[in-house]
C-alpha positions as CSV (number, residue, x, y, z in Angstrom):
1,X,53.5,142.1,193.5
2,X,57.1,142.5,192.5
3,X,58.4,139.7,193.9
4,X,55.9,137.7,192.5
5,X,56.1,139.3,188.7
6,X,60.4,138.7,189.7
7,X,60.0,134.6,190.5
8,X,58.0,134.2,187.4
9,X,60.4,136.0,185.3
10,X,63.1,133.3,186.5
11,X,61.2,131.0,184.1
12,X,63.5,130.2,181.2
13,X,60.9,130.9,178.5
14,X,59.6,134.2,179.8
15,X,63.2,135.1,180.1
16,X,63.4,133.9,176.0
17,X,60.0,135.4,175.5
18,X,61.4,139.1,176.9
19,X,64.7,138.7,174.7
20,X,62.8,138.1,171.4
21,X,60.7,141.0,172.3
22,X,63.5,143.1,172.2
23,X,65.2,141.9,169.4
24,X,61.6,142.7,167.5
25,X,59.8,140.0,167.1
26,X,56.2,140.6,166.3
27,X,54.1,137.3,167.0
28,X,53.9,135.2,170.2
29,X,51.9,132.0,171.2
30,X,51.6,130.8,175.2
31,X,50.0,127.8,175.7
32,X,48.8,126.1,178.7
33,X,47.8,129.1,180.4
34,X,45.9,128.6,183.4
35,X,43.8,130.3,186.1
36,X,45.0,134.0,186.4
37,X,48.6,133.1,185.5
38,X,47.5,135.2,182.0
39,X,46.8,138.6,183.7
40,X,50.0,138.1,185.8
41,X,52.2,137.5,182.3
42,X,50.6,140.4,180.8
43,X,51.6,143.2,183.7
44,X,54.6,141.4,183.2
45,X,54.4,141.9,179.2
46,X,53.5,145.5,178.9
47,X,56.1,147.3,180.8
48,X,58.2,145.2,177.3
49,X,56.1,146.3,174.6
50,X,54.6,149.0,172.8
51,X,51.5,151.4,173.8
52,X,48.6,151.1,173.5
53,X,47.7,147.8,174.8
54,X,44.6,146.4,173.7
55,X,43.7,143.1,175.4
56,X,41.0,140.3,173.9
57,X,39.0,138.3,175.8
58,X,36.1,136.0,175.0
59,X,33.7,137.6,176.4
60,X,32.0,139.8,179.3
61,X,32.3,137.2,181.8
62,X,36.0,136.6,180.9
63,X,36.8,139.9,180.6
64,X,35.6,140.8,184.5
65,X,38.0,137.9,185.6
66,X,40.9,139.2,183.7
67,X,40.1,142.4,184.9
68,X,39.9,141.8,188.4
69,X,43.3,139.7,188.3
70,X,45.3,142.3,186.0
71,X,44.3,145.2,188.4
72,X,45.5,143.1,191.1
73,X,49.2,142.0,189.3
74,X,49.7,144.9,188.0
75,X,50.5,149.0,189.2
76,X,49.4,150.7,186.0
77,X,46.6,153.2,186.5
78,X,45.4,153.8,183.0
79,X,43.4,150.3,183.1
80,X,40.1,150.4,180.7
81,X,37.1,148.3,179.9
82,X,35.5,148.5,177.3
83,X,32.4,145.2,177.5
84,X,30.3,143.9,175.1
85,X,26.7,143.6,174.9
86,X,25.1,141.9,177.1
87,X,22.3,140.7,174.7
88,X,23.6,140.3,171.1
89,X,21.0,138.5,168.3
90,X,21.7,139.7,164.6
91,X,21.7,143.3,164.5
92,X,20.2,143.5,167.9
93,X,22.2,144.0,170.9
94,X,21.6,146.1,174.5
95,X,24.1,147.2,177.5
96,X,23.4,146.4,181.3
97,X,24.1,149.9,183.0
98,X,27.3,149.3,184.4
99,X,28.7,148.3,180.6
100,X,27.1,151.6,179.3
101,X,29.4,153.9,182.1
102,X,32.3,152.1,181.2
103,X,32.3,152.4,177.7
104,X,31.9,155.7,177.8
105,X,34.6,156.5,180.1
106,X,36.7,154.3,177.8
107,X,35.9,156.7,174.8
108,X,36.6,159.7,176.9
109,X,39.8,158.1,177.8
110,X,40.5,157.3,174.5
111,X,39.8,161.1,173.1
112,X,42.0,162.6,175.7
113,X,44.9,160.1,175.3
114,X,45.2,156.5,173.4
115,X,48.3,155.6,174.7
116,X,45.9,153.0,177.6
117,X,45.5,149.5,178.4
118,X,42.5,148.5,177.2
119,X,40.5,145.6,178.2
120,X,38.0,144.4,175.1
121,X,35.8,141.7,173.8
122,X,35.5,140.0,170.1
123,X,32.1,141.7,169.8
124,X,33.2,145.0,170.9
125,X,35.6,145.1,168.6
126,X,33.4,144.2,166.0
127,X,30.6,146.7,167.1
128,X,30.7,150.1,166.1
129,X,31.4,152.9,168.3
130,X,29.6,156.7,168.2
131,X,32.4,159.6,167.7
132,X,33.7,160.7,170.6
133,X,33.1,164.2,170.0
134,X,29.7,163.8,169.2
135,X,29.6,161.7,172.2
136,X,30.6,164.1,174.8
137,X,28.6,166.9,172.9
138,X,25.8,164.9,174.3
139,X,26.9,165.7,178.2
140,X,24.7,168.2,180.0
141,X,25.9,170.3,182.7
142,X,23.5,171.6,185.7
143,X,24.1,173.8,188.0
144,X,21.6,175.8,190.6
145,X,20.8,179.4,189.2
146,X,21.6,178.7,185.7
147,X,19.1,179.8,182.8
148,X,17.7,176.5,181.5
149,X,13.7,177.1,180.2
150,X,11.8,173.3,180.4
151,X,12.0,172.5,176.4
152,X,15.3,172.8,176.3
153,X,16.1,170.5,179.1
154,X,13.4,168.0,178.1
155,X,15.2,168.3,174.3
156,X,18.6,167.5,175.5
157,X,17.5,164.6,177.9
158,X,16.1,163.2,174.8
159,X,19.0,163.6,172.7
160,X,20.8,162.2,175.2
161,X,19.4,158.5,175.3
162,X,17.3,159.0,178.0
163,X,13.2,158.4,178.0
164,X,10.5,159.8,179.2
165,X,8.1,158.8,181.6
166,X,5.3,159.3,184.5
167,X,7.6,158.0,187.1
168,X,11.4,157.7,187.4
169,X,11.9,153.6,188.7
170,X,14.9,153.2,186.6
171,X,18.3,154.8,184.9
172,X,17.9,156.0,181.7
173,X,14.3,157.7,182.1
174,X,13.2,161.2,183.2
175,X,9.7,162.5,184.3
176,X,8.4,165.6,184.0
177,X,5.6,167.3,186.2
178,X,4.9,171.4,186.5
179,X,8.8,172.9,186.9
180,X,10.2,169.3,188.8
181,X,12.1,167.2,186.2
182,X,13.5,163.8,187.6
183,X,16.2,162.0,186.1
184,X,18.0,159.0,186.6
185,X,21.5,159.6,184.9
186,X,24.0,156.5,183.9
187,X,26.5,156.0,186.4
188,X,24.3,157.6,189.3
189,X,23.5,155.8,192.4
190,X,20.4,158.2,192.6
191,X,18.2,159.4,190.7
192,X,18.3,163.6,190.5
193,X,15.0,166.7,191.3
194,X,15.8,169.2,189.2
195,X,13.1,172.6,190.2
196,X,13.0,174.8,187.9
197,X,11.4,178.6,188.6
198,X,10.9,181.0,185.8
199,X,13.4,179.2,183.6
200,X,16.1,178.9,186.2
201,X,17.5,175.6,187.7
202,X,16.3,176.5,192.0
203,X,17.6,173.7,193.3
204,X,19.0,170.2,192.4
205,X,18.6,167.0,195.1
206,X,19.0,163.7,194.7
207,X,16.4,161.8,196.0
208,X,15.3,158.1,196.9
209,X,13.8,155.9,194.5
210,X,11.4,153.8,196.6
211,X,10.1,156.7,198.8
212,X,10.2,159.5,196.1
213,X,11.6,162.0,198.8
214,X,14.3,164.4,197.9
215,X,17.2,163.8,200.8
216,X,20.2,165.9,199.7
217,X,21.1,168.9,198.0
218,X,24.0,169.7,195.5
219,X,25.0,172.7,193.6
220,X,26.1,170.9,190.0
221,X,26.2,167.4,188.4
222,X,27.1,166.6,185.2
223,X,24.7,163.9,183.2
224,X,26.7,161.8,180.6
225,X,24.4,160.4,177.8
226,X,22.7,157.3,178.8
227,X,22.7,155.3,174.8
228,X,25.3,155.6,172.1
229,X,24.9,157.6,168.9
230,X,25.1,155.4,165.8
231,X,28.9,155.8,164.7
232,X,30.3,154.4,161.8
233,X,34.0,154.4,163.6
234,X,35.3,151.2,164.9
235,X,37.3,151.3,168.7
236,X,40.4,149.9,166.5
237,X,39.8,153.3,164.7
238,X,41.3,155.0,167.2
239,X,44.7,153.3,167.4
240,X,46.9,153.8,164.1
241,X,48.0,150.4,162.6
242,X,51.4,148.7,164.1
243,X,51.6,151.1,167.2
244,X,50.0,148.9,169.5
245,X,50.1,145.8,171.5
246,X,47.3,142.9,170.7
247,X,46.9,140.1,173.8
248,X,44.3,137.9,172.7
249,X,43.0,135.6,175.2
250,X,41.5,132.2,173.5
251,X,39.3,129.6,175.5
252,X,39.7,126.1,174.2
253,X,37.8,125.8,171.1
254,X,40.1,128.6,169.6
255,X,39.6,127.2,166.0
256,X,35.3,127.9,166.0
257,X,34.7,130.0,163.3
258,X,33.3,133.9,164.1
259,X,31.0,136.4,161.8
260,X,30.5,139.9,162.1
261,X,27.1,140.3,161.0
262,X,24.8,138.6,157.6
263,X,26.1,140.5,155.3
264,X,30.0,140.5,156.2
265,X,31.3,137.2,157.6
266,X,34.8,136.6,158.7
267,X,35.1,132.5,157.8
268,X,38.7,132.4,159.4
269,X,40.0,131.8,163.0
270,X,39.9,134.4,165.8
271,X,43.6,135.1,165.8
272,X,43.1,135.4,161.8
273,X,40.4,138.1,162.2
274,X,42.4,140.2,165.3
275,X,45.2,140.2,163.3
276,X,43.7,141.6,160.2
277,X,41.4,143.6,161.8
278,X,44.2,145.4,164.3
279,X,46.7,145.2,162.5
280,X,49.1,145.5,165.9
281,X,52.6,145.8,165.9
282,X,53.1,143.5,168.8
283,X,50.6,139.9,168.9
284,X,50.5,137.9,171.6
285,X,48.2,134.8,171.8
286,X,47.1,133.3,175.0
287,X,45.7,129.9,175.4
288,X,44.8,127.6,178.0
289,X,44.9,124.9,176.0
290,X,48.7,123.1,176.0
291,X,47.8,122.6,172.0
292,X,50.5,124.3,170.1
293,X,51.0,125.3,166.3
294,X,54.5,123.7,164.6
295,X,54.6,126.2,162.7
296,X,55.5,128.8,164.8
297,X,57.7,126.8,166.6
298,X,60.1,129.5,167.2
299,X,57.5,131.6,169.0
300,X,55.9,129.3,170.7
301,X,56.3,128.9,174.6
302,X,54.4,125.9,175.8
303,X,54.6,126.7,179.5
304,X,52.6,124.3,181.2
305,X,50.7,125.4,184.3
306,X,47.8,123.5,186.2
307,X,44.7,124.7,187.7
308,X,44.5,124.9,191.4
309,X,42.2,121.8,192.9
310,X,39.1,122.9,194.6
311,X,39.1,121.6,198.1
312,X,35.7,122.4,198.9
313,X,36.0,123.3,202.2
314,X,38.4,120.0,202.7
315,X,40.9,121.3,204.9
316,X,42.7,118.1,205.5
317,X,43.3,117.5,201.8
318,X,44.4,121.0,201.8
319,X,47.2,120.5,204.0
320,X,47.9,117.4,202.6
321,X,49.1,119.1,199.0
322,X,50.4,122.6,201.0
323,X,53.1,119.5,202.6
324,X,54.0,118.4,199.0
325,X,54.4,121.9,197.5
326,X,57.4,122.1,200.7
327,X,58.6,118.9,200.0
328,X,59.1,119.9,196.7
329,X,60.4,123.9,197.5
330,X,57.8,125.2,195.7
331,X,56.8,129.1,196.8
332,X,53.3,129.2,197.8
333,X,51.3,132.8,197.6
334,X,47.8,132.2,199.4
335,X,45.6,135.5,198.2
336,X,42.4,136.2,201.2
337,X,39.4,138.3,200.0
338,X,40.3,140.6,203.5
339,X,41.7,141.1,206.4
340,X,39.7,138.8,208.3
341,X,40.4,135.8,205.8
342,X,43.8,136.3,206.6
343,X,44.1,135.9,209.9
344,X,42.2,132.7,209.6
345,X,44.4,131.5,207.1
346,X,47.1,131.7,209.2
347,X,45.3,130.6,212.5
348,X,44.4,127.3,209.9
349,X,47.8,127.0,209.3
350,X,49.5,127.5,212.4
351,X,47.6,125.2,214.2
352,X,48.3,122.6,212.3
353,X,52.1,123.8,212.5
354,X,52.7,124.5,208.9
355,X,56.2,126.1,208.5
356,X,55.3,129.6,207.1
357,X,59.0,130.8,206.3
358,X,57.8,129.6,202.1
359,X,54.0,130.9,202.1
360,X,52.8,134.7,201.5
361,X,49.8,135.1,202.7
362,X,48.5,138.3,201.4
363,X,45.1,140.0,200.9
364,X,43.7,140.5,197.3
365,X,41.0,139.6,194.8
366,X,42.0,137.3,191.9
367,X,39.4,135.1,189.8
368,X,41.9,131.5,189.9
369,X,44.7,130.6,191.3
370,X,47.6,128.4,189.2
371,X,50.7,125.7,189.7
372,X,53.8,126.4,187.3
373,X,55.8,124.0,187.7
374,X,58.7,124.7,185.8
375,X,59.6,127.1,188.2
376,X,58.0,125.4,191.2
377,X,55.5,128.4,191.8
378,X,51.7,127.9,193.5
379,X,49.3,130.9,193.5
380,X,46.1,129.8,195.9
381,X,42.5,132.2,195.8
382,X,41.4,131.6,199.6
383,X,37.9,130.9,197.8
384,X,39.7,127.8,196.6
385,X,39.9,126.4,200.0
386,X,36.8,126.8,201.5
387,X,34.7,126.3,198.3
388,X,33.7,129.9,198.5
389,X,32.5,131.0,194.7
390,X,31.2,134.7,193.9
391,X,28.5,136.0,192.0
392,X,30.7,138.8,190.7
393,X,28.5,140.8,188.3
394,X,25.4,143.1,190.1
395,X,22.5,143.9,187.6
396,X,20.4,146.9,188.9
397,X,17.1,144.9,189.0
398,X,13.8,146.6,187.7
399,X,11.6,147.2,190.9
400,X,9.1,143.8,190.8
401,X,5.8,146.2,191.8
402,X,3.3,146.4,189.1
403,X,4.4,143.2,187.6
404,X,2.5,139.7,187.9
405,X,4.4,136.4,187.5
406,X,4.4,134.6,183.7
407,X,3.8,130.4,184.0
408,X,3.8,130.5,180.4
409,X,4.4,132.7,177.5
410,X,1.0,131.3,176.3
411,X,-0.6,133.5,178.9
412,X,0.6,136.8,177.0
413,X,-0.7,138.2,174.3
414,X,1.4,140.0,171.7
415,X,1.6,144.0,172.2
416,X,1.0,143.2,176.2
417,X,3.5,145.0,178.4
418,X,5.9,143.4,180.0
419,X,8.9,144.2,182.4
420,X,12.3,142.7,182.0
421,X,13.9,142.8,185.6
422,X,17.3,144.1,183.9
423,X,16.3,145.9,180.9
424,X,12.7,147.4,181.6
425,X,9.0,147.6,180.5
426,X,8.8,147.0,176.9
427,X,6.0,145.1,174.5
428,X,5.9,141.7,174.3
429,X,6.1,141.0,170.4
430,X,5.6,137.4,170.0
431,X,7.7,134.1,169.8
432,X,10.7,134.2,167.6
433,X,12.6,131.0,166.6
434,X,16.3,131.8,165.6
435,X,19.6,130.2,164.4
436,X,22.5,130.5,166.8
437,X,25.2,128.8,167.0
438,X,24.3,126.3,164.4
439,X,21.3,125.6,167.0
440,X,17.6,127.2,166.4
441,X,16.1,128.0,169.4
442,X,12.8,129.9,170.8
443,X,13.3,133.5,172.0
444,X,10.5,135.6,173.7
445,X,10.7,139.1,171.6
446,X,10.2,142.5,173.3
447,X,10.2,146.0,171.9
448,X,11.1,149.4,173.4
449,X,11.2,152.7,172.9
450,X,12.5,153.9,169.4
451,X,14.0,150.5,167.5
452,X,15.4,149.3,170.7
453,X,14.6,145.1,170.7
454,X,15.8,142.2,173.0
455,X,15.3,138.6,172.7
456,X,15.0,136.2,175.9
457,X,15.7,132.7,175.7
458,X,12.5,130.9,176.7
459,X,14.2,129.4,179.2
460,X,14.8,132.4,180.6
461,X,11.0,133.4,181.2
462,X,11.6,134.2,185.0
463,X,13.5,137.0,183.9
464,X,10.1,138.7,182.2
465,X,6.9,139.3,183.9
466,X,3.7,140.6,183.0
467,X,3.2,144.5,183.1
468,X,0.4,145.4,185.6
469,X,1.1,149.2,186.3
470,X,1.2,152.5,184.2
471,X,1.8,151.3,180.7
472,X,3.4,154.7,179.7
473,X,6.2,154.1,182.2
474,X,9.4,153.3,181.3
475,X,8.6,152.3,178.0
């Protein structure tokens, strides 16, 4: 990437942006930030400014793209994210799996050493976060021939987040039957057989979830806690004020106002909020709006970039603008999912005798691709071209067996079982109509284990069915 990161530095108002980051400014404003121009800016940005980093997006789905793109830019190796609920109604909110692993190893991260880049949501932020050490108190250690008598074990599963039931179908349950405990930790791609004779662990396998058949054998794991502690700490908590770096990445309607919760709202802008609430030494707003602030005319860099067309598969029209980027010296940077996109790429192009001596065609994963004029620069995703668009986010669906399909919620009765295909069997509670977004709306609500709630949109209803197996299983 580094001569990439060194053509965009030939821009005139990065190069100003750099100096007044020296001289120790504190407050920055880009506008007309497009496609994954952003994350390429910011591997730019933090070799100039101070650690930690701690970088804002709008939200889960934004924060995946910048991720993918900023890992991709950029050579640093201490990259964290840290999502946000996936489900989040008034004090209610819930974590898919994947969110709950790396939030935790974010906390780790963070106890060992806060000097990271962090990648963050508003709601994260404004969630609060267990204490680490309590946290990682939570982590049980196994190991064949240790001493470990059944209570205990069952004890510390259950202090640990994780519920009991007949079967294991799922992460974050455990089953227990004679001296065999299964579990299906967080951050396993199996679930774990623990046999236990006379108080000692015999063996440990993983073992498949469909068949129920142990198929290998270890010697130790190590199961992290699948829920979070309450905590009254905040993730900001951990990063004492003006030491760190604030990118905050704002979608168009940057001005919408944001609460924290019914009893403490924040009636003032995003950037307002970050500010106060981080209290960075370094703030640097992103937008990809072109909309600017006069007021901060001396740190304001307006810089202009266009999203990439989609071609749809049109190769001709393709070509067509690939010719006018030459004609106008721009330096084109094509980016191919693999190996094998490649090499077509280049096939495409040489057959219709494209001069290649201006193009790098290179393998790598980036959300968008972006035009910057200014310093007549094109960045292409192969996806782009062929109208290619990825589903990037994999939720570990709930097996469909024992469930029957729902027509209607009318068919279900309230206390009825149900199973969510991302979230599990809960009880079906009835028909809640709530305000969000200044818009009420009809939400399906379902209750777990403990105080644990989720509300579907009833437009969602394909997402729940109707509980037809063990009702004592993964509730």
């Amino acid at each position: 990437m580094n001569f990439l990161e060194k053509h965009l530095k030939s821009s005139k108002k990065i190069q100003d942006l750099l100096e007044k980051i020296k001289l120790g400014k504190h407050e920055f404003y880009l506008t007309g930030v497009k496609g994954s121009l952003g994350s390429l800016l910011v591997s730019i940005l933090v070799n100039n400014t101070l650690l930690p980093h701690i970088i804002v997006t709008s939200d889960n789905a934004e924060l995946e793209n910048f991720a993918e793109d900023f890992k991709h830019y950029s050579n640093k190796k201490n990259i964290l994210e840290f999502p946000g609920p996936e489900i989040f109604i008034k004090d209610n909110y819930s974590f898919d799996d994947e969110s709950r692993m790396k939030r935790y190893q974010t906390l780790c991260s963070l106890y060992q050493d806060n000097n990271q880049i962090i990648i963050t949501t508003v709601e994260s932020l404004k969630l609060p976060v267990p204490d680490i050490e309590e946290l990682i108190h939570l982590n049980i250690f196994l190991r064949t021939g240790m001493n470990f008598p059944l209570n205990k074990l069952i004890d510390l599963f259950s202090r640990a987040g994780y519920e009991r039931s007949s079967i294991v179908e799922h992460k974050g349950t455990f089953s227990v039957r004679g001296g065999i405990v299964d579990i299906f930790p967080l951050g396993a791609e199996y679930p774990l057989r623990i046999e236990l004779f006379n108080d000692e662990i015999y063996s440990l396998r993983l073992f498949n979830l469909e068949t129920q058949r142990s198929y290998e054998k270890i010697n130790e794991i190590e199961i992290y806690p699948f829920s979070e502690p309450p905590g009254k700490k905040h993730l900001t908590d951990y990063f004492p004020s003006k030491s760190c770096t604030l990118f905050h990445f704002l979608k168009d309607n940057p001005d919408k106002e944001i609460s924290q919760n019914e009893d403490n709202n924040f009636k003032v802008k995003p950037s307002e909020f970050l500010k106060d609430y981080i209290n960075p030494g370094i703030y640097i707003e992103i937008k990809t709006s072109s909309i600017g602030d006069e007021k901060i005319e001396n740190n304001f860099f307006p810089l202009s970039s266009k999203f990439i067309s989609s071609y749809k598969a049109n190769i001709d029209n393709f070509i067509t603008d690939l010719k006018e980027y030459q004609k106008n010296n721009f330096i084109i940077f094509i980016f191919c999912d693999n190996k094998g996109q490649q090499d077509r790429m280049i096939d495409i192009l040489e057959e219709r005798n494209i001069n290649l001596s201006h193009i790098s065609i290179q393998v790598g994963k980036i959300s968008a691709g972006f035009e910057l004029p200014e310093i007549l620069l094109a960045v292409i995703k192969d996806d782009e071209i062929f109208g290619r668009y990825e589903i990037k986010r994999k939720y570990p669906k709930f097996s469909k067996k024992g469930g029957a399909a729902i027509g209607s919620f009318l068919e279900l009765r309230e206390m009825d079982y149900v199973v969510h295909i991302y979230h599990g069997i809960g009880r079906y509670f009835g028909i809640e109509r709530l305000k969000i977004e200044e818009k009420e709306q009809d939400f399906i609500k379902i209750k777990y284990a403990g105080n644990d709630k989720i509300y579907v949109p009833i437009n969602q209803l394909n997402l729940v069915q109707k509980y037809i197996g063990d009702p004592e299983a993964g509730i």
